[in-house]
C-alpha positions as a Markdown table, in Angstrom:
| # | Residue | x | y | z |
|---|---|---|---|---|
| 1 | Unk | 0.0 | 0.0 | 0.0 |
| 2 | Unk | 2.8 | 2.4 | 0.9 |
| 3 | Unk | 4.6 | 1.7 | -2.6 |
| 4 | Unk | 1.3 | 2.4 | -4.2 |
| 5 | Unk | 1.1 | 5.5 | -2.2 |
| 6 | Unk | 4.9 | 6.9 | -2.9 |
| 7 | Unk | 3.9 | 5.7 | -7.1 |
| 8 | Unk | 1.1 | 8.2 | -7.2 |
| 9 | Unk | 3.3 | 10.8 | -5.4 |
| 10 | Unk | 6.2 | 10.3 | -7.5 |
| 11 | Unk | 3.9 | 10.5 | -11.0 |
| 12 | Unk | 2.2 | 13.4 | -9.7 |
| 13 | Unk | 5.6 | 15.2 | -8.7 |
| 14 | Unk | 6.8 | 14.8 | -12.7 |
| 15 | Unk | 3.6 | 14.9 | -14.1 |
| 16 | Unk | 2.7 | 18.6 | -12.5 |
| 17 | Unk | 4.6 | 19.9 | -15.4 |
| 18 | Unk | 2.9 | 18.4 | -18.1 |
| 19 | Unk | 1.9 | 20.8 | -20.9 |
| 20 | Unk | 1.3 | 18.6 | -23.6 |
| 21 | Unk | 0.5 | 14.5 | -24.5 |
| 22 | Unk | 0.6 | 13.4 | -28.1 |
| 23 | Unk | -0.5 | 9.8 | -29.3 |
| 24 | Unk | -0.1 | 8.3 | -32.7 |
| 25 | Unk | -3.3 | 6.1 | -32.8 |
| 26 | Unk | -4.1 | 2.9 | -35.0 |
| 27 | Unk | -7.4 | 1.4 | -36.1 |
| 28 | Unk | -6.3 | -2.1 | -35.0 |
| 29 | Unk | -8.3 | -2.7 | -32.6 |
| 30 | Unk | -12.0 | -1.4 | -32.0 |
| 31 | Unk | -10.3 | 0.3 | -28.7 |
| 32 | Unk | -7.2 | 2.4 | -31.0 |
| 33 | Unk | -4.3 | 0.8 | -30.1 |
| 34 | Unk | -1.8 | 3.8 | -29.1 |
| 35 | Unk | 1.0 | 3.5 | -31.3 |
| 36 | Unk | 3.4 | 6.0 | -30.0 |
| 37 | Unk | 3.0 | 8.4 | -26.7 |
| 38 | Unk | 5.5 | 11.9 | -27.0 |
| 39 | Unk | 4.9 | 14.1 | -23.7 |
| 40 | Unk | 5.6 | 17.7 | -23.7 |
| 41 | Unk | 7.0 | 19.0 | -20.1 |
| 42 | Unk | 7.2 | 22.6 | -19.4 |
| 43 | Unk | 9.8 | 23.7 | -16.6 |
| 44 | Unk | 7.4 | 25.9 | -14.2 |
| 45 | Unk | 10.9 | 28.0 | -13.1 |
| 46 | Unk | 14.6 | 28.1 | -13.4 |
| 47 | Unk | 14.9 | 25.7 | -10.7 |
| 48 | Unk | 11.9 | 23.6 | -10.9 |
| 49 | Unk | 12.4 | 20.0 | -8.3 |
| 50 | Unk | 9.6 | 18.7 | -10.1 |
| 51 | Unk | 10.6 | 18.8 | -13.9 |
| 52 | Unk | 11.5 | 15.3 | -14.8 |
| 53 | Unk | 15.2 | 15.2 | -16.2 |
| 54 | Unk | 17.2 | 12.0 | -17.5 |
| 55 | Unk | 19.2 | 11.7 | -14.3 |
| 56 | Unk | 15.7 | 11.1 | -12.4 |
| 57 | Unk | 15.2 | 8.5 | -14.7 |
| 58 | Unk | 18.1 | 6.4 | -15.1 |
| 59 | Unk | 19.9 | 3.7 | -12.6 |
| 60 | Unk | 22.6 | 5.6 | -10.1 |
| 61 | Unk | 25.2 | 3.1 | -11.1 |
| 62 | Unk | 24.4 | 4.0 | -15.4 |
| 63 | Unk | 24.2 | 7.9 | -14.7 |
| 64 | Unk | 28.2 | 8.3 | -15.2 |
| 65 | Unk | 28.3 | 6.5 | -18.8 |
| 66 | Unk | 24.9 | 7.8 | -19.3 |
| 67 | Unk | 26.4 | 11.6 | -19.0 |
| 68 | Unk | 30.1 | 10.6 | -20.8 |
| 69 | Unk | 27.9 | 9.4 | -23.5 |
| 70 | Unk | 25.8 | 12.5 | -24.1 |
| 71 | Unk | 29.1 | 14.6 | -23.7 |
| 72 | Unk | 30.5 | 12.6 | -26.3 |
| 73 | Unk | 27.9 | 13.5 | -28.5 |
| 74 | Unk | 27.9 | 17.0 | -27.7 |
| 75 | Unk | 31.6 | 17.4 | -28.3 |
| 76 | Unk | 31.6 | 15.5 | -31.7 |
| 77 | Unk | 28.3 | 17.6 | -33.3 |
| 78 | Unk | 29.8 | 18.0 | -36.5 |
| 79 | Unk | 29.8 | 14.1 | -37.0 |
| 80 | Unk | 25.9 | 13.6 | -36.8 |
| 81 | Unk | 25.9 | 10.5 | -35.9 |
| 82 | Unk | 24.4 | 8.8 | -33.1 |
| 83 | Unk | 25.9 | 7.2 | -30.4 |
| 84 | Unk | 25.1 | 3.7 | -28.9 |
| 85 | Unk | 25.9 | 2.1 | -25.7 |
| 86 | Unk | 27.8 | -1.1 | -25.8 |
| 87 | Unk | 26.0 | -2.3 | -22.6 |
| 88 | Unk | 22.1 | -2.3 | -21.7 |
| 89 | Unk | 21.4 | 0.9 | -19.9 |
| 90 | Unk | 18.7 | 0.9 | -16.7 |
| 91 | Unk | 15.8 | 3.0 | -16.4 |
| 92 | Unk | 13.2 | 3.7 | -13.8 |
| 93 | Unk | 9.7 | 2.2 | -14.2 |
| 94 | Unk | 7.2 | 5.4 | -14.5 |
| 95 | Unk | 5.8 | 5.4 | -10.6 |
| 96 | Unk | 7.9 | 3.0 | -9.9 |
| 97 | Unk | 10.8 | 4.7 | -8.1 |
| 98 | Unk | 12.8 | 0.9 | -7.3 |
| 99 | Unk | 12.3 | -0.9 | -9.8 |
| 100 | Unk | 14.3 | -0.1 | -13.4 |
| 101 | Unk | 13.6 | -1.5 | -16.9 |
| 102 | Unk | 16.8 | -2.6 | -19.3 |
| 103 | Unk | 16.8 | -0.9 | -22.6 |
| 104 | Unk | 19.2 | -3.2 | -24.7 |
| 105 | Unk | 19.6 | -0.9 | -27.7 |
| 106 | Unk | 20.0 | 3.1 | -26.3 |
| 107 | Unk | 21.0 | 5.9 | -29.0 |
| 108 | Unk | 22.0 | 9.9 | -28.2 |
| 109 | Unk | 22.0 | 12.0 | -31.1 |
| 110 | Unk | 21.8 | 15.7 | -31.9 |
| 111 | Unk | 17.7 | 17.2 | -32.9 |
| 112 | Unk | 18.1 | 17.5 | -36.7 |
| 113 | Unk | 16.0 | 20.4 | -37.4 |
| 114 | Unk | 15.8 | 21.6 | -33.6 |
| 115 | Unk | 12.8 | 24.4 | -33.4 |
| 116 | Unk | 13.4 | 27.7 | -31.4 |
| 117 | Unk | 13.6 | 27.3 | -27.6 |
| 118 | Unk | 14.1 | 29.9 | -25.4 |
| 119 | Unk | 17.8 | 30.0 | -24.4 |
| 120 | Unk | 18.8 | 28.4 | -27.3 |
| 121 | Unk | 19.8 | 24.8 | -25.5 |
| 122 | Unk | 21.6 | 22.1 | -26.8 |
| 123 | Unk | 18.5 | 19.7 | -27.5 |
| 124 | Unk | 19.2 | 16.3 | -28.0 |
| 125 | Unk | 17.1 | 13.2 | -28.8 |
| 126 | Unk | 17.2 | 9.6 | -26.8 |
| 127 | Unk | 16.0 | 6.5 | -28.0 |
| 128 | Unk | 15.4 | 3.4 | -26.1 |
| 129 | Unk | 14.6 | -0.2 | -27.7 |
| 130 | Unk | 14.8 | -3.5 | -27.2 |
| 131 | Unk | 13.5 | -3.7 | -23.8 |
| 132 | Unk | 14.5 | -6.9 | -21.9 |
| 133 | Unk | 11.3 | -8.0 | -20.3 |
| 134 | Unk | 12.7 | -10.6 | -18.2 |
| 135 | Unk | 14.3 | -8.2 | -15.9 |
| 136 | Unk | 11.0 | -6.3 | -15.1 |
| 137 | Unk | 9.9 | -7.5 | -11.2 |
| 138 | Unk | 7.0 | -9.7 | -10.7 |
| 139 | Unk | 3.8 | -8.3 | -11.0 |
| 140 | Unk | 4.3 | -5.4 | -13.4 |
| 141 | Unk | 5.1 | -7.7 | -16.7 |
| 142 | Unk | 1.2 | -7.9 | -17.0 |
């Protein structure tokens, strides 16, 4: 009961910044399967303890490659490539702030056509695939 409480806390802390949800639907089923979900989080002040950022999300122990990685990618922008991770990376299940989720197949890369943002911030795009399933704790693999 007390996990389920500190969940709803936890998603109501990141979500309270929430400005805009997207869905890509799909007629496959007579219920619209939701193809793709992109969220929209608007930073309420300069320092805002609620906006969700990457380090919230990933596994202590993954934050240091996590961070070289992106740095990589920020120092080599005239390349334009992305940049993989050799080794699965660890992510925290959404109201779940214990339990992670292995991505097997992570990418950083630069925004191609990045739109204007105020302060003019490096904006960078990360793509998680190839979740491993097996690792997910009972109980949530439904």
């Amino acid at each position: 009961k007390s996990s389920r409480k500190s969940g709803h806390k936890e998603l109501t802390r990141y979500y309270s910044n929430l400005q805009e949800a997207t869905f890509l639907l799909t007629s496959h089923s007579a219920m619209w399967d939701v193809a793709e979900v992109h969220l929209k989080f608007q930073r309420q002040k300069s320092l805002d303890p609620t906006m969700p950022t990457l380090r919230n999300f990933t596994k202590p122990t993954d934050w240091e490659r996590i961070s070289g990685k992106i740095q990589h990618v920020i120092e080599n922008r005239s390349t334009k490539e992305k940049a993989g991770f050799k080794h699965p990376v660890w992510f925290r299940m959404p109201g779940e702030s214990s339990k992670y989720l292995s991505a097997r197949n992570v990418s950083v890369g630069h925004v191609k056509k990045p739109p204007v943002v105020e302060g003019n911030p490096i904006l960078l795009w990360m793509n998680l695939r190839q979740f491993d399933l097996s690792q997910v704790p009972a109980g949530l693999e439904q």
